[in-house]
VOMI-702148 format. One record per atom (N, C-alpha, C): x, y, z; atom name. Coordinates in steps of 0.1 Angstrom, whole numbers, plus 2048, in hexadecimal, padded with zeros to 3 digits. Atoms other than C-alpha are relative to their C-alpha. Example, Ala and Ser with C-alpha at 12.3 -4.5 7.8 and 13.67 -1.06 7.14 Angstrom:
BEGIN
    px    py    pz   atom
   809   7F4   800      N
   87B   7D3   84E     CA
   809   80C   800      C
   7F7   7F5   800      N
   889   7F5   847     CA
   7F8   80B   808      C
***
This chain:
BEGIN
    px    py    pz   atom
   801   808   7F4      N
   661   7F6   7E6     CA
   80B   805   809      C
   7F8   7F8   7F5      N
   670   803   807     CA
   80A   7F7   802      C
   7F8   808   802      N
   690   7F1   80A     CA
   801   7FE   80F      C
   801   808   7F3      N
   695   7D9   82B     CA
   80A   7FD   805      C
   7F2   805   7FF      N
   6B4   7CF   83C     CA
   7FD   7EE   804      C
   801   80D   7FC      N
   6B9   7AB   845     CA
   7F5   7F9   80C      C
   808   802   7F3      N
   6AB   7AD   867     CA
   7F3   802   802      C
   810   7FB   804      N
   68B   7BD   85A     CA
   7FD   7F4   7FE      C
   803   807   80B      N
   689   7A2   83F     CA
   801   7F0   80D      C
   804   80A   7F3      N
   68D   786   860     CA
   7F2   805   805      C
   80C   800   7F8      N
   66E   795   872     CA
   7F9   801   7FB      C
   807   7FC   801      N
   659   798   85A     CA
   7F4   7EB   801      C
   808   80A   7FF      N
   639   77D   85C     CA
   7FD   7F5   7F5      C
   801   809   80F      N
   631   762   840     CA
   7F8   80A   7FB      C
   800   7FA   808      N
   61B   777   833     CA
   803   80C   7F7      C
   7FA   7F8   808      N
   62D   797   831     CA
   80C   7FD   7FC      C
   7F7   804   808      N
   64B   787   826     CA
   7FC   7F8   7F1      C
   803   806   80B      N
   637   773   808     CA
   7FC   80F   7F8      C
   803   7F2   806      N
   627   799   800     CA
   80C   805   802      C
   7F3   7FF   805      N
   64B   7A5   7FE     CA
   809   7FB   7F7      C
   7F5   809   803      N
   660   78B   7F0     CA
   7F6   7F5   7F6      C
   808   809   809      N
   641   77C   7DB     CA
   801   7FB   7EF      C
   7FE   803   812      N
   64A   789   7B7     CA
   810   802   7FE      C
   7EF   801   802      N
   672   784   7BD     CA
   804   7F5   7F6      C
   7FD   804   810      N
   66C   768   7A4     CA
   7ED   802   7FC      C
   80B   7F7   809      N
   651   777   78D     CA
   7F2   7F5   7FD      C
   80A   807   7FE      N
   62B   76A   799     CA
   802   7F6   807      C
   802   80B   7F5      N
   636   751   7AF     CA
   804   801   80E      C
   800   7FC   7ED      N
   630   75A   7D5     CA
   802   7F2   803      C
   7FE   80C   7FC      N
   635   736   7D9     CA
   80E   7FE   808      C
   7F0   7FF   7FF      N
   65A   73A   7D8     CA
   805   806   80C      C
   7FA   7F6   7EF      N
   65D   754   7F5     CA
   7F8   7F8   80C      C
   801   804   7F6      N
   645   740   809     CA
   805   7F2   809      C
   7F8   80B   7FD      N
   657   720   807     CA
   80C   802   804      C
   7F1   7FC   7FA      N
   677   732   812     CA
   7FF   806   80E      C
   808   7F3   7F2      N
   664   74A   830     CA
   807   7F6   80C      C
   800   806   7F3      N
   66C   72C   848     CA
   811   7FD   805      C
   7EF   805   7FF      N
   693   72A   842     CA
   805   80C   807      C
   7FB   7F9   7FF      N
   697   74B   851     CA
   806   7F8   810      C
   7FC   7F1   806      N
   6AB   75E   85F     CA
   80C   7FC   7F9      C
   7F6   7FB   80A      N
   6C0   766   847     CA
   807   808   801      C
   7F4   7F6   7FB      N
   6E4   773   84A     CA
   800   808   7F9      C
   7FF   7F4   808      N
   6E1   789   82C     CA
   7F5   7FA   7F3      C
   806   804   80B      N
   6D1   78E   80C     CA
   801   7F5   7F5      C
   7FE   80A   809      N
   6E6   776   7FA     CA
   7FB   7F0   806      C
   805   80D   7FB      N
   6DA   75C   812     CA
   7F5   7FE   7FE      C
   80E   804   804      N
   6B8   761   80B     CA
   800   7FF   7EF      C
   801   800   811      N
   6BF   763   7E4     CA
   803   7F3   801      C
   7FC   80B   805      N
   6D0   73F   7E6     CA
   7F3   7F9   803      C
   80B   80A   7F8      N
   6B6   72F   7FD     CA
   7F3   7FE   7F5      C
   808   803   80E      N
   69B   73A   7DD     CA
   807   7F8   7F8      C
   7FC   803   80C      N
   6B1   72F   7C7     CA
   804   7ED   7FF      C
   802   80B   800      N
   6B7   70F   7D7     CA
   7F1   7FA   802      C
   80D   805   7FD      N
   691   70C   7DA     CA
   7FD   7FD   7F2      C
   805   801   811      N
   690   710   7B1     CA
   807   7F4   7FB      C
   7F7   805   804      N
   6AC   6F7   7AB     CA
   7F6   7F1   807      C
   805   80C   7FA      N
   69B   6DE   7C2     CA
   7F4   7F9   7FC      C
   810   807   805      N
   676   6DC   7AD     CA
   807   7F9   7F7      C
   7FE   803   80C      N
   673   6C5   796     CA
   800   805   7F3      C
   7FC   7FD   80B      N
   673   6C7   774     CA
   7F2   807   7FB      C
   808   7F5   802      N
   650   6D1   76C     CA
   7FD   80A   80F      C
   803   7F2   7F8      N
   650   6E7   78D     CA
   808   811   7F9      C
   7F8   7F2   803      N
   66C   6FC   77D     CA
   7FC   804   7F4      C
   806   7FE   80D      N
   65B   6FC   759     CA
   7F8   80F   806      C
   80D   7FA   7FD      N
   63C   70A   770     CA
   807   810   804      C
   7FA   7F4   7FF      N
   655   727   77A     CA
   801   805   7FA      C
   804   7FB   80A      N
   65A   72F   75D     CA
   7F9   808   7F9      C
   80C   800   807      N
   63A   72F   752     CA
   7F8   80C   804      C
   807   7F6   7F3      N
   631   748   76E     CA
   803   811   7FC      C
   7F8   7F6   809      N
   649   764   755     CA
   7F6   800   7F4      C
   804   7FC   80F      N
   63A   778   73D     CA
   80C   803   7F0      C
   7F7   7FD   809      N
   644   77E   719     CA
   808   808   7FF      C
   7F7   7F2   7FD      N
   65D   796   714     CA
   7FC   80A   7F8      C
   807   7F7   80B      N
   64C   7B3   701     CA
   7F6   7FA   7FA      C
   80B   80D   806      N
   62F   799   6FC     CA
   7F8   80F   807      C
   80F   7FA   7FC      N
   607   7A5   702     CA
   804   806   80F      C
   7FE   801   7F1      N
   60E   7A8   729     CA
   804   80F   7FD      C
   7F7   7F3   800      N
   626   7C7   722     CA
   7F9   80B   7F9      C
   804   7F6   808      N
   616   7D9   707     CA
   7EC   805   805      C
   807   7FD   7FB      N
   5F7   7D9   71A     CA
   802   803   80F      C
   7FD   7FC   7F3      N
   607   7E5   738     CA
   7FF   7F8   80E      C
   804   80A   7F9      N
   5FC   7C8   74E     CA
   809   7F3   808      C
   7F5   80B   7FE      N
   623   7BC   757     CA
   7FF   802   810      C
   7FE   7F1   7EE      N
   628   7C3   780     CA
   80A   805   7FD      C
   7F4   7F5   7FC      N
   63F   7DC   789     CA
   80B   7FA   7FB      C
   7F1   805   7FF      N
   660   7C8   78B     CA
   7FE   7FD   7EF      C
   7FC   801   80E      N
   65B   7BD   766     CA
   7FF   80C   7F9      C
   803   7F5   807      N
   64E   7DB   757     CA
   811   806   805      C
   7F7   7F6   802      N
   66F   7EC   766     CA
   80C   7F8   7FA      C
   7F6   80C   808      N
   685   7CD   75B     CA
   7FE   804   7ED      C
   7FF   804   80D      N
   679   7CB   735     CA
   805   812   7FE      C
   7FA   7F4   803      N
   67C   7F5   739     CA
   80F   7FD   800      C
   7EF   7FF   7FE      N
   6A0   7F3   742     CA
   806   7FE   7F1      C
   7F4   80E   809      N
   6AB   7D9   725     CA
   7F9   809   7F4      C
   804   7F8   80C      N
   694   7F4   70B     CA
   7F9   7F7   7F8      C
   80A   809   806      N
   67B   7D9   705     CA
   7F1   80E   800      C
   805   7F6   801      N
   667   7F9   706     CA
   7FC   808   7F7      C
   7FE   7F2   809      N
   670   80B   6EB     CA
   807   7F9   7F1      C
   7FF   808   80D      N
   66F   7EF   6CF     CA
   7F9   806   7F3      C
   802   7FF   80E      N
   66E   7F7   6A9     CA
   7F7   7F5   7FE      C
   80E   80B   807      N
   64F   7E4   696     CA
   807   7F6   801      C
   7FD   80E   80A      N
   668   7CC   685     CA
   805   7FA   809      C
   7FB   80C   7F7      N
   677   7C0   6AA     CA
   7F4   7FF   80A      C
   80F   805   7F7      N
   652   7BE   6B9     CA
   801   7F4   7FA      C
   800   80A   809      N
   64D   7AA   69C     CA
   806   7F4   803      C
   7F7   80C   7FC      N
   66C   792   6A1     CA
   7FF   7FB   80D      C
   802   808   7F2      N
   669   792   6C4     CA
   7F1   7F8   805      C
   80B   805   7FF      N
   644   788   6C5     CA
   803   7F4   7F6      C
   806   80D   805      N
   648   76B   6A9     CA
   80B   7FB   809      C
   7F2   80B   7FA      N
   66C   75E   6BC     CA
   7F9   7FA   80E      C
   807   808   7FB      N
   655   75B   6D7     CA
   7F9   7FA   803      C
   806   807   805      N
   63C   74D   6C8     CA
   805   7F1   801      C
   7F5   811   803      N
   658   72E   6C3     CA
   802   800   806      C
   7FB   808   7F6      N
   668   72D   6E0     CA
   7F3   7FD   80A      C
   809   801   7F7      N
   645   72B   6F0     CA
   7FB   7EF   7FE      C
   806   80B   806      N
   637   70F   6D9     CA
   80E   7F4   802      C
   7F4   80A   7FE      N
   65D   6FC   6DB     CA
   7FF   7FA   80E      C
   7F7   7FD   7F4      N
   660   6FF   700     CA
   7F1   800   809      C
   80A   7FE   7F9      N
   63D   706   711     CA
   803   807   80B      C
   7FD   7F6   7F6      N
   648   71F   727     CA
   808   80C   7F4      C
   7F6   7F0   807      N
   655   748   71E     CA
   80E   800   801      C
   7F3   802   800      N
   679   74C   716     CA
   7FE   80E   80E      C
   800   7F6   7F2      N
   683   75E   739     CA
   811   802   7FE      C
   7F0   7FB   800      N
   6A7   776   739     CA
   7FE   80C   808      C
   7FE   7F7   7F9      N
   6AE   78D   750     CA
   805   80A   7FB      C
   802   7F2   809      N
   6A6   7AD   73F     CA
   809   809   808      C
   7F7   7F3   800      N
   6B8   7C4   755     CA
   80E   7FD   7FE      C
   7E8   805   804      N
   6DF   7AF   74C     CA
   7FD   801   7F4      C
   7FF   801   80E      N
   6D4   7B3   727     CA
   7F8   80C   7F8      C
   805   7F3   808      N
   6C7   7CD   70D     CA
   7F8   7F9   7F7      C
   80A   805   80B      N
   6AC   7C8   6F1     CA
   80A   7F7   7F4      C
   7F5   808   806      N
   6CA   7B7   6D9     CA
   800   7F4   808      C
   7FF   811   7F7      N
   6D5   79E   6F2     CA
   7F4   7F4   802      C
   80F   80A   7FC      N
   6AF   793   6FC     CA
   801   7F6   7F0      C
   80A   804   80C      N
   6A8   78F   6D6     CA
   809   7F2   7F7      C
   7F8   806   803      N
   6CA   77D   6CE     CA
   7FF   7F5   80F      C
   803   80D   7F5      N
   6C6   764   6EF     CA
   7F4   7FA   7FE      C
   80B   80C   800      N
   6A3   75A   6E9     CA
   801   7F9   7EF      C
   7FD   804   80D      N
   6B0   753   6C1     CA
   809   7F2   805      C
   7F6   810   7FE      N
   6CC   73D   6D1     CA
   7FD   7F6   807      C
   804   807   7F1      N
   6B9   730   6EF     CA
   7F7   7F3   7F9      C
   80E   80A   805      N
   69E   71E   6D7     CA
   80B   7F4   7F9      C
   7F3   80F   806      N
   6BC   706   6C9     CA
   7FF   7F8   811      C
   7FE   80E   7F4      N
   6BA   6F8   6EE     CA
   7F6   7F5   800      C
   807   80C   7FE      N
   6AB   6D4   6F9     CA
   7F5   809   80C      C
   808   7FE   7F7      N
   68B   6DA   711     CA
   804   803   814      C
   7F8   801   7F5      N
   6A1   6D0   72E     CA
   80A   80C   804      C
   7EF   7F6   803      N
   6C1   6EA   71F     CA
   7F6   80B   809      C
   806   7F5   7FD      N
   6A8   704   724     CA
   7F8   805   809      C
   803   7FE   7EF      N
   695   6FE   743     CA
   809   804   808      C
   7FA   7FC   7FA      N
   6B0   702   753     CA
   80D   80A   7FE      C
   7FB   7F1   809      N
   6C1   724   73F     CA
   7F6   804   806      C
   804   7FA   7F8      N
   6A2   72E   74A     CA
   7FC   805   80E      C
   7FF   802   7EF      N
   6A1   726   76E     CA
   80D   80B   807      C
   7F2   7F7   801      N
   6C8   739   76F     CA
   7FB   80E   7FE      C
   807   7F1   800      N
   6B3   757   762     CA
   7FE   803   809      C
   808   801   7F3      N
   69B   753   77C     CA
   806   805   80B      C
   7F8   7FA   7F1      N
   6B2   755   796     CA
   807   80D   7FB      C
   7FE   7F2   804      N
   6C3   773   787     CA
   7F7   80B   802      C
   80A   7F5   7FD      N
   6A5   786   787     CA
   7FD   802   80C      C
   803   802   7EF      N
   69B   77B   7AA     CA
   811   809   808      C
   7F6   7F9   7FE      N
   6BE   784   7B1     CA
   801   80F   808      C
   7FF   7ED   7FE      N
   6BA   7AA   7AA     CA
   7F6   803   802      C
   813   7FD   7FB      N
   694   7AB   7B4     CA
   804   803   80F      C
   7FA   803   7F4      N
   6A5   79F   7D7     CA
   806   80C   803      C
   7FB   7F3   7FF      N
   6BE   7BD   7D4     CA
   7FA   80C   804      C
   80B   7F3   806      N
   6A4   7D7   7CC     CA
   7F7   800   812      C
   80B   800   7F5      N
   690   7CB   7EF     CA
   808   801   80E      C
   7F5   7FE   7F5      N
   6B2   7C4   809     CA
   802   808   801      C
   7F1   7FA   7F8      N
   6CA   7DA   819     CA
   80A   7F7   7FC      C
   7EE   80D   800      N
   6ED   7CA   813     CA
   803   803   810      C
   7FB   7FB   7F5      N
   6F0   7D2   839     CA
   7FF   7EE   806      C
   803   810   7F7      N
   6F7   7AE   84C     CA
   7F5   800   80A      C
   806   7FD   7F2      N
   6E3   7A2   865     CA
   808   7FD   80C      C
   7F1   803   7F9      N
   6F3   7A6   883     CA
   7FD   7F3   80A      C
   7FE   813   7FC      N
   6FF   784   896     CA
   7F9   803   811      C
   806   7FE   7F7      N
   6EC   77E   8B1     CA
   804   7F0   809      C
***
């Protein structure tokens, strides 16, 4: 994706800002278009809070439904190539890619559990971690309450969005008008 500077990222229209900024959290264009009206935005990090205060502000099953909206990590989705872009290059990064049988294995029954514990996919921002870390966090993560972990994984969420955000800005301000 062609990278934008702030000022772009102000003029664009609700819909090309929703088709831009739609999979910043993963399947839910909802997110960019409920933020589209707060512009302009003085930088990228203003538009990262403004989602992130949009995530913080659902309730409790809204943020489950976020969640929910994240595929497995090295689940069906991946191995049949069917992640979008931004994941496929995320689980690449972390070497969810390039799994041995015996951690397909583990990682498909762990989230198996945390799916059945929790009703939503364990979500970690694959490119801050490597195939170890994922497999050792969704081990520790399943000790959480329903609540612990909604919102562990919501903190993801925004992480990912984060550097989705990165990948699409300019760091150039916009200038003051």
């Amino acid at each position: 994706m062609a990278s934008l500077t702030i000022a772009e990222v102000n003029k664009l229209d609700s819909e090309e800002f929703i088709e831009t900024f739609g999979n910043v959290v993963e399947n839910c264009k909802l997110a960019a278009s409920a933020v589209w009206c707060h512009r302009p935005f003085q930088d990228a990090d203003e538009l990262n809070q403004t989602i992130a205060d949009f995530l913080d502000d659902l309730p409790q099953k809204g943020k489950e439904g976020v969640l929910r909206c994240h595929p497995d990590l090295a689940g069906r989705l991946a191995m049949a190539g069917q992640l979008t872009a931004e994941s496929t290059q995320e689980q690449k990064a972390a070497g969810l890619d390039q799994l041995a049988p015996e951690e397909i294995t583990a990682m498909t029954n762990l989230n198996r559990q945390y799916k059945a514990k929790f009703g939503f996919p364990f979500v970690i921002c694959a490119r801050l971690n490597n195939k170890e870390a994922i497999l050792s966090g969704l081990t520790d993560r399943l000790t959480h309450s329903r609540q612990e972990e909604t919102l562990a994984g919501l903190e993801e969420v925004k992480k990912i969005c984060r550097l989705r955000i990165a990948d699409i800005v300019t760091s150039q301000p916009s200038p003051q008008v």
